[in-house]
C-alpha angles and dihedrals in degrees: 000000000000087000092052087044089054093043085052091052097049097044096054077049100063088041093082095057088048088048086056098041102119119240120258107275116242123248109250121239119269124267126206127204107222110201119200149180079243105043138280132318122197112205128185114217107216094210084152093062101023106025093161093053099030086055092048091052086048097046091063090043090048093049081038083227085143086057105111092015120124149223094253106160125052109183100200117175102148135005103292095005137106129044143255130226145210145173148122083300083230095299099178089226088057108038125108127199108284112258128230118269124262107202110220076235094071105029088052089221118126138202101262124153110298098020122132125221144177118250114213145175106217118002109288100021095106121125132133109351120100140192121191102209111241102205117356112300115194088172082081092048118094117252113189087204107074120067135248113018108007098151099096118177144349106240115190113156149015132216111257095177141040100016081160096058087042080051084048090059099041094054099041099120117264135215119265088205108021112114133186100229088326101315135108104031114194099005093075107108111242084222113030126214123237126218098218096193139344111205132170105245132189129267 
């Protein structure tokens, strides 16, 4: 009985020093060097708020099949507004399945200035093309109140470095007659700009 008493004691007493142990810290989200012709971009990959999305993007960065890709669409419909966009412009060799869609109603992240999205067709369509918002932009959000398709875009990251070199890009002069297979007249840079590598850093 005394020995039990004395287990019991010992035992209250260590529950203080439990009841102050810190939680386990959380792994911080992945960022991703982006090397250009035009400089260096820093994103941060939200895997914690769009897994789904934030997995496809690294998945292309992992296999570098965004190594040697451009910038080959500037959206430009005011001064510092719009968005450009970039990807494996569906090469078969580099295309992977297409991943299921993460509302912006869901994931909680918004179009703001420097977030990167999916463009899509239907929802869940979404692979290896890419578009960096230039300004904030709330038309790519979702917004459950208006009919048909109201889901927008998936949104998974932000850039963290190098907005001047993604302004560098932006504002690179486009084409008033280049096409891409007869789409996207006028908004095709006249020079475009490489993405060297795309590679996961530290920290």
């Amino acid at each position: 009985m005394i020995r039990m008493l004395a287990w019991l004691a010992m035992a209250l007493m260590a529950l203080p020093a439990a009841a102050q142990t810190p939680p386990p810290a959380t792994v911080a989200n992945p960022k991703v060097a982006i090397e250009t012709s035009a400089g260096r971009m820093v994103v941060e990959v939200y895997l914690d708020k769009a897994p789904v999305s934030a997995r496809n993007f690294l998945r292309y960065v992992d296999a570098k099949r965004l190594d040697g890709v451009v910038f080959y669409r500037t959206v430009k419909p005011a001064e510092k507004f719009g968005f450009v966009q970039f990807g494996i412009q569906n090469a078969p060799a580099k295309m992977y399945p297409p991943i299921k869609h993460e509302p912006t109603s869901e994931t909680g992240i918004h179009h703001l200035a420097g977030t990167l999205s999916l463009p899509r067709l239907a929802p869940g369509s979404a692979r290896g093309e890419f578009t960096i918002m230039v300004g904030d932009q709330p038309s790519f959000d979702a917004d459950p109140s208006k009919p048909g398709d109201n889901l927008g875009y998936a949104a998974f990251g932000r850039v963290v470095e190098g907005k001047d070199v993604l302004l560098k890009i932006f504002d690179a002069p486009t084409s008033p007659t280049k096409t891409i297979m007869g789409s996207f007249k006028g908004e095709v840079p006249e020079v475009p700009v490489k993405i060297v590598s795309a590679r996961r850093i530290a920290g």
